[in-house]
LOKE-694686 format. One line per 2 residues: for each residue x, y, z of C-alpha. Coordinates in steps of 0.05 Angstrom, whole numbers, padded with zeros to 5 digits. Layout:
X:Y:Z  ...
//
This chain:
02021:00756:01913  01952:00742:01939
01948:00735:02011  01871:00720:02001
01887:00658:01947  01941:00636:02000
01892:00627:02055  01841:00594:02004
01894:00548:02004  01900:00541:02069
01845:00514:02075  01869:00450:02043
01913:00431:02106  01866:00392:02162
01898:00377:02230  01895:00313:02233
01876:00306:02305  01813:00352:02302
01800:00337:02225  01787:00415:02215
01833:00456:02183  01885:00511:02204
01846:00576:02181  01780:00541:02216
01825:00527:02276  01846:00599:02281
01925:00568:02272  01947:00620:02228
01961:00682:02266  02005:00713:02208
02023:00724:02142  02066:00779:02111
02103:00779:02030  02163:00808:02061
02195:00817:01984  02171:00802:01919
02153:00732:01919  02172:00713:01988
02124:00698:02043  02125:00690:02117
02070:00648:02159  02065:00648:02238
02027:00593:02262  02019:00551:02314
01987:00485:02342  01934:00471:02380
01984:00447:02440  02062:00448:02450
02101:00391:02427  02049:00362:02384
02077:00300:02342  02045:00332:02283
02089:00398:02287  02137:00384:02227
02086:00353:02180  02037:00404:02189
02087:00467:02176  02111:00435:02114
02032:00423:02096  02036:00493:02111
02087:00521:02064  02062:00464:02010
01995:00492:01999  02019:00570:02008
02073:00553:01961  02029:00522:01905
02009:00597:01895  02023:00635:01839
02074:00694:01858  02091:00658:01916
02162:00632:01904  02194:00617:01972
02157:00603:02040  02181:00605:02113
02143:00583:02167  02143:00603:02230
02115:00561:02292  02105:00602:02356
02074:00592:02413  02055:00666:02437
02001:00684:02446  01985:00610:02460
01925:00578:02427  01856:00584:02453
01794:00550:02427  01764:00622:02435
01815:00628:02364  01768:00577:02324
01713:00610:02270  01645:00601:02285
01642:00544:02235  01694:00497:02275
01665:00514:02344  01590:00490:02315
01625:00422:02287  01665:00401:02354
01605:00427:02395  01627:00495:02431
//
């Protein structure tokens, strides 16, 4: 499994809220193949008990999971450490203006 091609696709999944998406956002604090062909993600959101929180893990574990090598996907949402804008990339700080 590629972790590298996973996060390529990662890149697919926007939060819809902010319109950038999860690897920009810095959402993705994890991702281990913890046996052949399975993969776990931590994540998070950008604030607890966001509406979004089930749609955007299972956007999550669609785009890992579309992969090849990858052939199960759990996702994890936690909240520690807790999300920081200080977490986005340089590229989504310039485009909402930090």
């Amino acid at each position: 499994m590629d972790l590298e091609k996973v996060r390529e696709q990662l890149l697919e999944v926007y939060d819809p809220e902010l319109g950038l998406n999860v690897v920009e956002l810095g959402l993705i604090y994890h991702m281990e193949e913890v046996a052949d062909g399975q993969l776990v993600i931590d994540m998070t959101l950008t604030t607890p008990g966001c509406p979004m929180h089930d749609t955007m893990s299972e956007a999550v574990e669609w785009a890992a999971g579309r992969v090849d090598g990858v052939e199960d996907v759990r996702v994890n949402v936690v909240w520690n450490p807790p999300w920081t804008p200080a977490r986005m990339n340089d590229q989504a700080r310039a485009k909402l203006g930090f």
